[in-house]
VEXLOGU-709116 format. One line per field, with one value per residue (C-alpha): residue in three letters; x, y, z; residue number from 1. Coordinates in nm, 2 decimals. Layout:
! residues N
zati	[ALA,...]
xx	[X,...]
yy	[Y,...]
zz	[Z,...]
pamar	[NUM,...]
This chain:
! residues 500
zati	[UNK,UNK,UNK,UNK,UNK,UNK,UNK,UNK,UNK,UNK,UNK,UNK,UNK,UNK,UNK,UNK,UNK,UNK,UNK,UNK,UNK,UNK,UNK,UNK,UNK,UNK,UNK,UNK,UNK,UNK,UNK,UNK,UNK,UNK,UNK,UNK,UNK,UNK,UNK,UNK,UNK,UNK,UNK,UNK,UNK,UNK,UNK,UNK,UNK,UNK,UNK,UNK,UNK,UNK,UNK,UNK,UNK,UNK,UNK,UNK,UNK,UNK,UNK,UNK,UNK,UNK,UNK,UNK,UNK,UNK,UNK,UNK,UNK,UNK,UNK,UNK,UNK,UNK,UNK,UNK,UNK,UNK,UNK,UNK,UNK,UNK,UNK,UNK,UNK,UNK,UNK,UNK,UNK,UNK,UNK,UNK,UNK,UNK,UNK,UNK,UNK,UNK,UNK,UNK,UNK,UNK,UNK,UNK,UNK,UNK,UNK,UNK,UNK,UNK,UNK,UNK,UNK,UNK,UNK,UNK,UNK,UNK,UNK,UNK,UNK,UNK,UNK,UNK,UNK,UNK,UNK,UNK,UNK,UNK,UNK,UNK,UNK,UNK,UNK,UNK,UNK,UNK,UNK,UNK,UNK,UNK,UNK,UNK,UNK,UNK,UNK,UNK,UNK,UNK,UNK,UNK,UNK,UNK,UNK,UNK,UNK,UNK,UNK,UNK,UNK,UNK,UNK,UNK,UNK,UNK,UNK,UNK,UNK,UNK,UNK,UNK,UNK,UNK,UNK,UNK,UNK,UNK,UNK,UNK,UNK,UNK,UNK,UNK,UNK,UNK,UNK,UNK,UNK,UNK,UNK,UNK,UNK,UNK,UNK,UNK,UNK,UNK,UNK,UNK,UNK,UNK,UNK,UNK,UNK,UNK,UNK,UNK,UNK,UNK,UNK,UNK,UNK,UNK,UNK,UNK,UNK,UNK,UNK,UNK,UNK,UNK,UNK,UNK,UNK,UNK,UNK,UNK,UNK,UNK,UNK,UNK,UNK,UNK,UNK,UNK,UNK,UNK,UNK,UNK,UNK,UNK,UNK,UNK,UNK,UNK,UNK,UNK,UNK,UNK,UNK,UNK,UNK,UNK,UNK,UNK,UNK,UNK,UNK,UNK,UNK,UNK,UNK,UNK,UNK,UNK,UNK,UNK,UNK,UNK,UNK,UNK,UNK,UNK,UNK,UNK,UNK,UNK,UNK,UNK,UNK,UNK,UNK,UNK,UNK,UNK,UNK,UNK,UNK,UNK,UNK,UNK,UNK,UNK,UNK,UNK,UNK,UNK,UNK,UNK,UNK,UNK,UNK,UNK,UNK,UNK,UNK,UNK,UNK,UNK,UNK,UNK,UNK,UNK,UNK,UNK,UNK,UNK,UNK,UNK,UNK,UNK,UNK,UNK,UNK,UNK,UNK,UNK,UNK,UNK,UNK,UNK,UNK,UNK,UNK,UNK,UNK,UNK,UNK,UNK,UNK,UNK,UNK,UNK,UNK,UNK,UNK,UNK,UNK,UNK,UNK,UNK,UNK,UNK,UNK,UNK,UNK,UNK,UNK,UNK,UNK,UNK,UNK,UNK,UNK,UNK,UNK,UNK,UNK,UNK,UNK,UNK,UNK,UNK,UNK,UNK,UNK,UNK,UNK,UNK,UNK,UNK,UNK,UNK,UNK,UNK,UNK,UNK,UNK,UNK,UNK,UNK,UNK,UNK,UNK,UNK,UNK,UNK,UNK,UNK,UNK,UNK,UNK,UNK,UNK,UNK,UNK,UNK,UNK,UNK,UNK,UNK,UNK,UNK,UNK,UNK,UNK,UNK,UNK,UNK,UNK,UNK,UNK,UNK,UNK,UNK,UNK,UNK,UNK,UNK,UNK,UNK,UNK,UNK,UNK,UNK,UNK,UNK,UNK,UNK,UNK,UNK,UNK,UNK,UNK,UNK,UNK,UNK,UNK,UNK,UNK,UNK,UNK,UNK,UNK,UNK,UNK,UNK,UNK,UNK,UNK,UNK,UNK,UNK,UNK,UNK,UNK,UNK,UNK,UNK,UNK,UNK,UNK,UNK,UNK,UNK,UNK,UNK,UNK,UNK,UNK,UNK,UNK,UNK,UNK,UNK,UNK,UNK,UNK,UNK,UNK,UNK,UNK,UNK,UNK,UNK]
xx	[1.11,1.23,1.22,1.30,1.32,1.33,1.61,1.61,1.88,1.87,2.07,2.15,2.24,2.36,2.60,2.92,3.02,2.76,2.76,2.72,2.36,2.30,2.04,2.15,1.86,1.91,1.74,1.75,1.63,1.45,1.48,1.32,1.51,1.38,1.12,0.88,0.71,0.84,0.61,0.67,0.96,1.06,1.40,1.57,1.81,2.03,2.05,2.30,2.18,2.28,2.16,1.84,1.57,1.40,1.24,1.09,0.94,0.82,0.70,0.50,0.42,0.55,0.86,0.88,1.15,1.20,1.31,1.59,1.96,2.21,2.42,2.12,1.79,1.67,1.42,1.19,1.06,0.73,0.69,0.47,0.52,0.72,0.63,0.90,1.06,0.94,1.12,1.04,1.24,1.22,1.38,1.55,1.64,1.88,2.07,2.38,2.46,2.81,3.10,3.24,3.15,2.86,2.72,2.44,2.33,2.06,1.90,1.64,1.40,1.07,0.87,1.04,0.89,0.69,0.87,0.54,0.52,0.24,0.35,0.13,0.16,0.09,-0.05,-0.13,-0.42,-0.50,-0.81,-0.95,-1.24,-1.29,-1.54,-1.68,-1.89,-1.98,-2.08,-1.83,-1.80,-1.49,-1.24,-1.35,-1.15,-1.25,-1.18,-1.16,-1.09,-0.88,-0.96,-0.64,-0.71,-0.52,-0.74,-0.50,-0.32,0.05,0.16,0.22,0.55,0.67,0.31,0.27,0.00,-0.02,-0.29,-0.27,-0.32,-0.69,-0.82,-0.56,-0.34,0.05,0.11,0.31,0.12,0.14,0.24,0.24,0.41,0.22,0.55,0.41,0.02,0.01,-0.24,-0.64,-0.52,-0.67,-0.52,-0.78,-0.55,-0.75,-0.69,-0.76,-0.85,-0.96,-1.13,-0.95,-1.20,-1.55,-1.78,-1.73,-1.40,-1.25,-1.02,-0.76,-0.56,-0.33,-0.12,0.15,0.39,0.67,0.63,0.39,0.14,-0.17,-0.48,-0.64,-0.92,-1.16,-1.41,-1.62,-1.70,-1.91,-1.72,-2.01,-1.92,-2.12,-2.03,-2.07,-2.21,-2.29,-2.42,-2.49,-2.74,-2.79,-2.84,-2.55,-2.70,-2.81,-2.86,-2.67,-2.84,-3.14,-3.22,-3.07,-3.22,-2.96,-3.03,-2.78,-2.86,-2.65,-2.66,-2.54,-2.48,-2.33,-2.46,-2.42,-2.58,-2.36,-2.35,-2.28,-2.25,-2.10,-2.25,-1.99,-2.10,-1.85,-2.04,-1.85,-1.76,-2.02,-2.32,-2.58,-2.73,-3.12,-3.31,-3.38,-3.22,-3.35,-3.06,-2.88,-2.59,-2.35,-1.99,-1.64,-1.81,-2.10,-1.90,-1.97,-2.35,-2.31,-2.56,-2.53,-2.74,-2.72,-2.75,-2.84,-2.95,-2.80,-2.94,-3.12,-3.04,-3.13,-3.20,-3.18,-3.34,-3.15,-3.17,-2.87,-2.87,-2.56,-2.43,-2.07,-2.04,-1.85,-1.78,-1.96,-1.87,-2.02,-1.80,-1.96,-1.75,-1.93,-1.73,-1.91,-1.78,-1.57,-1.34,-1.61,-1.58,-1.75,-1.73,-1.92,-1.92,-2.09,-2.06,-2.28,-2.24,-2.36,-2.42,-2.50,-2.75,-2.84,-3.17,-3.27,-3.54,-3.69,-3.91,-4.06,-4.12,-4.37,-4.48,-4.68,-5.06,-5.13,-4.87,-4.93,-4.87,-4.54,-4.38,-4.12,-4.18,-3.91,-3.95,-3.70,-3.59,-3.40,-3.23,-3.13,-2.92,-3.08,-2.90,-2.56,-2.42,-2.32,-2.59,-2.36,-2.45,-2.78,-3.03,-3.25,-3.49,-3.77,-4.08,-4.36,-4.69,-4.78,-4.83,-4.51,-4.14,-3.83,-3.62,-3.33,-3.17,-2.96,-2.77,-2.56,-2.48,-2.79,-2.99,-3.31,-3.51,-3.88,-4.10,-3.80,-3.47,-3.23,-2.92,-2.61,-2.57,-2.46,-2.12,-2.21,-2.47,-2.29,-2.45,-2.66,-2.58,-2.84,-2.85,-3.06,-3.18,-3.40,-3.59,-3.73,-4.04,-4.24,-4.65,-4.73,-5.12,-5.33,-5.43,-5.32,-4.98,-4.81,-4.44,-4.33,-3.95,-3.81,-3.48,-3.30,-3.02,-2.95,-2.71,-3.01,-3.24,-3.51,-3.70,-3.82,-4.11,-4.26,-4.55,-4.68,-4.98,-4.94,-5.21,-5.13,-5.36,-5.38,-5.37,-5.75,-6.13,-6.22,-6.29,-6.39,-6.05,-5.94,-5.66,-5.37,-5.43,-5.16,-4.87,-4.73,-4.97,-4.78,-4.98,-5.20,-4.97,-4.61,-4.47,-4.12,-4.10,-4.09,-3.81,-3.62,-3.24,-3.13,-2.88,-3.24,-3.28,-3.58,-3.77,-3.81,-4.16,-4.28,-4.46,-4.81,-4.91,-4.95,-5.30,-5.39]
yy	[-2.07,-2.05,-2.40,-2.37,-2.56,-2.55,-2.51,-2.76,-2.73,-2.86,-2.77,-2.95,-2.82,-3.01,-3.07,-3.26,-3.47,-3.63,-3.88,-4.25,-4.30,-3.94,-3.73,-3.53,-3.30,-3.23,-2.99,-3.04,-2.73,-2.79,-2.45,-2.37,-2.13,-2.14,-1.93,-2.24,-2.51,-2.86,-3.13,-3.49,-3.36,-3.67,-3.60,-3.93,-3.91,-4.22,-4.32,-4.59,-4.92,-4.88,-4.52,-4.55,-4.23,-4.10,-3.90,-3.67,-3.37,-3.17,-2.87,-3.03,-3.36,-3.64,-3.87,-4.27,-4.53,-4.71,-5.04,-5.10,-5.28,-5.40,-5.14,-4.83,-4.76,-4.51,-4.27,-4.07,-3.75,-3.67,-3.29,-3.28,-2.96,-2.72,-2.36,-2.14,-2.01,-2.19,-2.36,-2.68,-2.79,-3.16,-3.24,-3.54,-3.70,-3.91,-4.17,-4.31,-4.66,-4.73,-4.50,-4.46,-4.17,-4.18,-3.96,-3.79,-3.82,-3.64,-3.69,-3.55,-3.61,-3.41,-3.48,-3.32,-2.96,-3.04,-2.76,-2.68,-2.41,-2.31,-2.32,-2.16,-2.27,-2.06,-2.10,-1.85,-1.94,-1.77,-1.73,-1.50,-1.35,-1.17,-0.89,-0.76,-0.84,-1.19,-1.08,-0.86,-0.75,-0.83,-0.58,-0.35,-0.30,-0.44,-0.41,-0.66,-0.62,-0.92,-0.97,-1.12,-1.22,-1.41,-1.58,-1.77,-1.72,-1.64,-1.41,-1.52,-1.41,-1.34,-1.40,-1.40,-1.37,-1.54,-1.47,-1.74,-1.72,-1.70,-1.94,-2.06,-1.78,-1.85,-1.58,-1.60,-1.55,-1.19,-1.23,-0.94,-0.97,-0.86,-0.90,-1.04,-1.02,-1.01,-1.28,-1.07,-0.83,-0.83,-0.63,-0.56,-0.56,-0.44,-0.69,-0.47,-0.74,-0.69,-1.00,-1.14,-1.44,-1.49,-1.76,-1.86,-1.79,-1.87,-1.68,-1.87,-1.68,-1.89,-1.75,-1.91,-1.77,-1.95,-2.28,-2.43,-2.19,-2.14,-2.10,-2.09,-1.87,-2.00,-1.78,-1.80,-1.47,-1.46,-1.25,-1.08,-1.03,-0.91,-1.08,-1.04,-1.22,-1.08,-1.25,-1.11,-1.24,-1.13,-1.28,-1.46,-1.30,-0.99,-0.76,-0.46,-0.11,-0.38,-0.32,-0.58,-0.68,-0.80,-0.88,-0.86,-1.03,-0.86,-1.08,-1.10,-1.49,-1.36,-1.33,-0.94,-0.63,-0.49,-0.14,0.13,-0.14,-0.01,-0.13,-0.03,-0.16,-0.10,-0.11,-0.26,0.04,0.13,0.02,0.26,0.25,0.32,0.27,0.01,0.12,0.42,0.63,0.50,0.73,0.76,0.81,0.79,0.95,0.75,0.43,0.31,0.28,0.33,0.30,0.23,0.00,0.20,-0.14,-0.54,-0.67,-1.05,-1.35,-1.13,-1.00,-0.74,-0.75,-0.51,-0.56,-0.29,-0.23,-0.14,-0.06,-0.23,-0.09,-0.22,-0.56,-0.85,-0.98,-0.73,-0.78,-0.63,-0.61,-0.58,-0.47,-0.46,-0.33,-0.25,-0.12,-0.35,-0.46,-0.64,-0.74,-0.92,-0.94,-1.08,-1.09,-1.14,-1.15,-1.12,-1.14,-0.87,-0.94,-0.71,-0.76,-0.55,-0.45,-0.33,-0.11,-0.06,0.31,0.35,0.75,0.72,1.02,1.27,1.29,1.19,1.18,1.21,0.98,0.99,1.15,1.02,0.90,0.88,0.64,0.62,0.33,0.46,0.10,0.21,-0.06,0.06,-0.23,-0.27,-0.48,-0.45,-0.63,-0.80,-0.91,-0.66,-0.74,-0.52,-0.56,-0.35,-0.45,-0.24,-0.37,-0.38,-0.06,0.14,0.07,0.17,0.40,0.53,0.41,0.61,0.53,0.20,-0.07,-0.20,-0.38,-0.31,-0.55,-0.54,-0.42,-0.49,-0.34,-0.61,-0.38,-0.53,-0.68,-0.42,-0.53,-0.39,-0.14,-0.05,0.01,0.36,0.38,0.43,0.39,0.59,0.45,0.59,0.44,0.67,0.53,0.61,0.52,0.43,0.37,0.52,0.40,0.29,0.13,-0.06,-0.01,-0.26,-0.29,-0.59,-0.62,-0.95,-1.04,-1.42,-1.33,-1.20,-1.46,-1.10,-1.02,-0.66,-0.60,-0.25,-0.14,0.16,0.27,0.56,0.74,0.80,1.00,1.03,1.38,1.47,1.48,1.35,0.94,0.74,0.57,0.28,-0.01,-0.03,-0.26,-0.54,-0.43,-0.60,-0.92,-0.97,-1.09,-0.89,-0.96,-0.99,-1.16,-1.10,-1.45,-1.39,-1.19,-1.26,-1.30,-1.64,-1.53,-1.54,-1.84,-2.01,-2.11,-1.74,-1.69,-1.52,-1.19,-1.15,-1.08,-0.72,-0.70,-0.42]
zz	[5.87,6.24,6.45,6.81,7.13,7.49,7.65,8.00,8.24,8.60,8.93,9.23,9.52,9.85,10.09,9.88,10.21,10.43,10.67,10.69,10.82,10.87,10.61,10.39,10.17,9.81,9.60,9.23,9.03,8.67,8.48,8.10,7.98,7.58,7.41,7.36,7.65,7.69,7.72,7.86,8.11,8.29,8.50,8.62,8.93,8.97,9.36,9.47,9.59,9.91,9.99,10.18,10.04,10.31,10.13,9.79,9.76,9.40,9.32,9.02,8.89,9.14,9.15,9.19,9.15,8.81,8.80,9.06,8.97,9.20,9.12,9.13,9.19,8.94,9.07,8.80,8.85,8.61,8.53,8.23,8.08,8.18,8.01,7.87,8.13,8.46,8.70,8.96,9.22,9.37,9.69,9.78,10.15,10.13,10.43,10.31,10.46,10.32,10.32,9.97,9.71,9.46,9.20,9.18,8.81,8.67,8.32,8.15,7.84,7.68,7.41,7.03,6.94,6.62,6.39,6.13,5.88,5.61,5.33,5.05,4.74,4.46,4.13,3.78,3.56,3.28,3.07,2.76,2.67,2.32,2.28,1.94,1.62,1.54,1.17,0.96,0.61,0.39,0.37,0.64,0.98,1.30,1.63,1.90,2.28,2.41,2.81,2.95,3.30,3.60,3.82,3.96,4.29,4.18,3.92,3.58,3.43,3.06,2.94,2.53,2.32,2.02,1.67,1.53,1.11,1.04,0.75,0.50,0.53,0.50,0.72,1.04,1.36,1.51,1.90,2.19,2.49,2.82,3.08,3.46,3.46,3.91,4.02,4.00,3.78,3.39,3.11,2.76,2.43,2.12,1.81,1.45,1.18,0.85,0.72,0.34,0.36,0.34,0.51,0.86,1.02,1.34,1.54,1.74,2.00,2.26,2.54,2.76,3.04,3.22,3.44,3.16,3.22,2.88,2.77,2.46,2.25,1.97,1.84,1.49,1.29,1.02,0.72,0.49,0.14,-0.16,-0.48,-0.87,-1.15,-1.47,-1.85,-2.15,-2.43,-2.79,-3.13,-3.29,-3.67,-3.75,-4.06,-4.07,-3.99,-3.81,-3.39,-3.17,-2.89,-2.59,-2.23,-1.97,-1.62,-1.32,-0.96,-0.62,-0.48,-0.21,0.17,0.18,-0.03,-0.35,-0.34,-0.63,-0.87,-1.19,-1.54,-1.84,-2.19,-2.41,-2.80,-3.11,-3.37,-3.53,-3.27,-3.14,-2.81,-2.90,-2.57,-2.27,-1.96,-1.74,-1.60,-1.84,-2.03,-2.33,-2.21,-2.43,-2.76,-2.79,-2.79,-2.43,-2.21,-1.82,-1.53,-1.19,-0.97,-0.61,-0.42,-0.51,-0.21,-0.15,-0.36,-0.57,-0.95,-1.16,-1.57,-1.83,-2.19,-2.43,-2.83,-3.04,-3.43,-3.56,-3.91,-3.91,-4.07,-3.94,-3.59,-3.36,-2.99,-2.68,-2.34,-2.01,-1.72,-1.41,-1.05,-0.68,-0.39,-0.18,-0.48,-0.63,-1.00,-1.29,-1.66,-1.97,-2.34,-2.61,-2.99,-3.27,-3.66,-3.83,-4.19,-4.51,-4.76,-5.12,-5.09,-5.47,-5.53,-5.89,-5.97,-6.28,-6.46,-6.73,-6.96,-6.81,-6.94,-7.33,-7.57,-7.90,-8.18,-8.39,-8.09,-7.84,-7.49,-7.23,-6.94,-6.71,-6.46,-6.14,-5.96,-5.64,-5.36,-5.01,-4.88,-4.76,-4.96,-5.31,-5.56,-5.88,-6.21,-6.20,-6.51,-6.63,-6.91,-7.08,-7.26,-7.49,-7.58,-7.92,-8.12,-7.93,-8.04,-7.84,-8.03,-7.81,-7.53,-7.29,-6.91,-7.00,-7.30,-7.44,-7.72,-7.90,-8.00,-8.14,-7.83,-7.54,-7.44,-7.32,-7.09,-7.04,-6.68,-6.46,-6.29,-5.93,-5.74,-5.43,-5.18,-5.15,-5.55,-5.80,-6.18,-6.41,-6.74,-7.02,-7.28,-7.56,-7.75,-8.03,-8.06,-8.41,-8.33,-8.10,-7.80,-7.41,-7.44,-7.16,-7.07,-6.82,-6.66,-6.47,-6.24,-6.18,-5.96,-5.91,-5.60,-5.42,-5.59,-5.63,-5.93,-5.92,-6.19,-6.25,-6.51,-6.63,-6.89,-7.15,-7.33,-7.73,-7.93,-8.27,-8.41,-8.58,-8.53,-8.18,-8.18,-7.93,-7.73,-7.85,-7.75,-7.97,-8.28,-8.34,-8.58,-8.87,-8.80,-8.45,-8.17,-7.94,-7.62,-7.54,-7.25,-7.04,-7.13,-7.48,-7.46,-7.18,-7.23,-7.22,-6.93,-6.72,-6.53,-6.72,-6.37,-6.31,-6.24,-6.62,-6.66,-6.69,-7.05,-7.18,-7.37,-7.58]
pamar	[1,2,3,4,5,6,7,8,9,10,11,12,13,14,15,16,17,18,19,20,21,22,23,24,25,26,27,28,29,30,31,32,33,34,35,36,37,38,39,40,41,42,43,44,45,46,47,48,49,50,51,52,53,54,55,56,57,58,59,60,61,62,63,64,65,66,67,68,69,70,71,72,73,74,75,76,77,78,79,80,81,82,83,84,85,86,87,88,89,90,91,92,93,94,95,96,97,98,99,100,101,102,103,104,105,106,107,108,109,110,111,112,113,114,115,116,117,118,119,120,121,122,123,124,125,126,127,128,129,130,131,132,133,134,135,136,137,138,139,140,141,142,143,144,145,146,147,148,149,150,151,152,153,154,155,156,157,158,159,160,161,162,163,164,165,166,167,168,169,170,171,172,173,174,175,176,177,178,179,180,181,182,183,184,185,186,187,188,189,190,191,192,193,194,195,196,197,198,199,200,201,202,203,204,205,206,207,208,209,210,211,212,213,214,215,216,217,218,219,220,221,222,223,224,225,226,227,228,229,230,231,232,233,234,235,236,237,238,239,240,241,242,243,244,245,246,247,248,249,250,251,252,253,254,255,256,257,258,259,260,261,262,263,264,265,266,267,268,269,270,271,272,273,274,275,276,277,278,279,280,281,282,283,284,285,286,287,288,289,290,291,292,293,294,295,296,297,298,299,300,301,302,303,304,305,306,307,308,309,310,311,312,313,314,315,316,317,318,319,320,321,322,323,324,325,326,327,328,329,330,331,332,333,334,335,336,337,338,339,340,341,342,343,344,345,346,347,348,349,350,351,352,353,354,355,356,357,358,359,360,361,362,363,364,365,366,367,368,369,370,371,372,373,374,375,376,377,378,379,380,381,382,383,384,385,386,387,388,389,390,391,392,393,394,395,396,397,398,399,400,401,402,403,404,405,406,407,408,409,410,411,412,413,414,415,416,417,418,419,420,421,422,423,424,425,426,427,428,429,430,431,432,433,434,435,436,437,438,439,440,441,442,443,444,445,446,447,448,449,450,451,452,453,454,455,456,457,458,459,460,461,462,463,464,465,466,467,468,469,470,471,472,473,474,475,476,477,478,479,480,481,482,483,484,485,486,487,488,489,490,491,492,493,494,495,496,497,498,499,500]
């Protein structure tokens, strides 16, 4: 800033000796020699008392006497403005009536040049504006453009941009510095974020430059994320070599779709996938079912009823492992007890066709375990009708006894084991004879009972058939409770009488 003023100066020119009560002129000369006008000139010329003015003369303005004093009579000359560079002139006639010097003094004043500058102030003023998705998915990268901009009227210097941590992350905040952003100018900064959270976020981005200068960003963004949950059902008891039925149940709770999910049930040795699942395939030798589900769309779920024939005994457990894209992961288990059993079975060979009297029948008894178990303390027993005696005995310890065969427990049928016994029998009367076999086994509380009917014939002329008659005064009929061991538990439901 430059403040100037006018420069005044005044000249007077006249005689320096005059005479007493003669005139004498006087010029005085107002010259501006500054750059800028001065306004409010008033020029004041001090006369003596006893100097008689004859009379004033200006150029501009006009000039009058102030105030007198004994001692002066001040005269004022009133120029107004004088521009830069003019120049007035005032003269004076003057008649001196005394003989002794005076001065001629001359004064001036103007109005103060008012010095003003403009000062403009100047001022930065930031704002931001964020560009891109509103809705992402977890895990995926995203980019953002970041609009810096300086509305303002000065420039903004050292400006830094600040991220701050999004959600509950204990990460530091990731800054960029932009230098002097010019007042007008805007700048766009991408931002690449890869959302760790789901649900509503909020991004927070703040910037400040020197002199105090900020502004602040808040934006929400929706983070989409599939997510897993998986169960598995089955019976907690089942018989071994018997189909399971098991149901797993596969969802998404989450607010996006779960794609290629992964299904991996892993089977307990000796488990068999049988059916249930389309698609679905054997991997790892057998020992593991896979199928994929190509997408589960959010809030929905997806379930799977499969049979499995379980042979192993024991604790059976079935792991489900379940993975989509995105990291997504889910898991389940289940366990069920798998239990064996002895399943006896009892057949029964009898003679083929007649057999004639005097000669020896063989009837065999096959006791086969088609369980899974071992069967223990098996009984077997073996009754005749009247008119037929067992002679021989062959397969395991025994004891004959009029019309039955009482065997010796057998210790243990394993399981898929069978024992063969025979009986040899001799008729001594003709007739239909009844052979009837019975298997007990307390552990398995089972009573297996098996008859069969024989032909004898009696070697001569042709008769008319005929039941066995009753030998040696016995009774007609003989019962398994008649004979039965007294090992055999005595509320074991009793045969059904063999008539002749």
């Amino acid at each position: 800033m430059v403040r100037k003023s006018p420069v005044i100066s005044v000249e007077t020119l006249g005689p320096r000796k005059i005479t007493v009560g003669k005139e004498a002129v006087y010029q005085l000369h107002l010259v501006n020699s500054g750059e800028v006008s001065a306004d409010g000139v008033v020029v004041h010329v001090q006369l003596p008392a006893w100097a008689d003015l004859a009379g004033a003369e200006s150029s501009v303005g006009s000039a009058q006497y102030d105030q007198a004093t004994e001692a002066a009579r001040p005269l004022s000359w009133r120029v107004g403005t004088l521009p830069a560079g003019g120049r007035e002139r005032l003269t004076l006639r003057l008649v001196p009536r005394e003989s002794r010097p005076f001065d001629l003094a001359v004064r001036w004043d103007y109005q103060p040049a008012a010095a003003q500058a403009q000062i403009e102030v100047q001022e930065a003023k930031l704002s931001m504006q964020m560009d891109g998705p509103r809705e992402v998915f977890y895990g995926r990268k995203e980019l953002f453009a970041l609009r810096l901009m300086n509305s303002g009227t000065g420039d903004a210097e050292n400006v830094l941009i600040t991220l701050m941590p999004i959600g509950s992350s204990d990460n530091p905040p990731a800054t960029h510095r932009v230098g002097t952003l010019r007042a007008g100018e805007e700048r766009a900064i991408e931002i690449e974020l890869t959302a760790r959270q789901t649900g509503e976020l909020l991004i927070h981005v703040k910037t400040q430059a020197d002199h105090g200068v900020r502004a602040e960003l808040s934006e929400k963004v929706l983070v989409r994320r599939a997510a897993l949950q998986v169960e598995m059902q089955g019976p907690q008891v089942q018989f071994v070599n018997a189909a399971a039925l098991y149901r797993v149940r596969v969802a998404n709770p989450g607010n996006a779709p779960a794609r290629q999910v992964r299904m991996q049930l892993a089977l307990p040795a000796g488990a068999k996938y049988l059916s249930g699942i389309d698609g679905a395939r054997l991997d790892a030798g057998d020992s593991r079912v896979v199928w994929v589900i190509e997408a589960l769309p959010a809030g929905t779920e997806r379930v799977f009823d499969l049979r499995c024939l379980l042979s192993a005994p024991g604790q059976n457990r079935f792991e489900l492992a379940t993975t989509a894209d995105d990291e997504l992961t889910a898991a389940a288990t289940t366990t069920t007890r798998v239990e064996a059993i002895a399943d006896l079975r009892l057949e029964v060979k009898d003679p083929q066709g007649p057999v004639l009297v005097g000669e020896e029948a063989v009837y065999e008894l096959k006791v086969r375990n088609r369980g899974s178990k071992t069967a223990e303390n098996v009984e077997v027993l073996a009754f005749f009708s009247n008119g037929i005696e067992p002679v021989a005995v062959e397969g395991g310890p025994h004891r004959i006894q009029p019309g039955q065969v009482v065997f010796q427990p057998i210790a243990a049928v394993a399981p898929g084991a069978e024992v063969v016994l025979r009986v040899r029998a001799r008729a001594e009367s003709a007739g239909a004879h009844v052979f009837r076999a019975e298997v007990h086994c307390r552990e398995l509380a089972s009573r297996l009972v098996s008859e069969e009917t024989t032909h004898f014939y009696q070697d001569g002329p042709a008769s008319a058939p005929m039941m066995a008659s009753p030998a040696r005064g016995e009774p007609a009929a003989r019962t398994a409770e008649q004979y039965a061991p007294p090992s055999l538990s005595p509320s074991a439901p009793s045969a059904q009488p063999m008539r002749r």
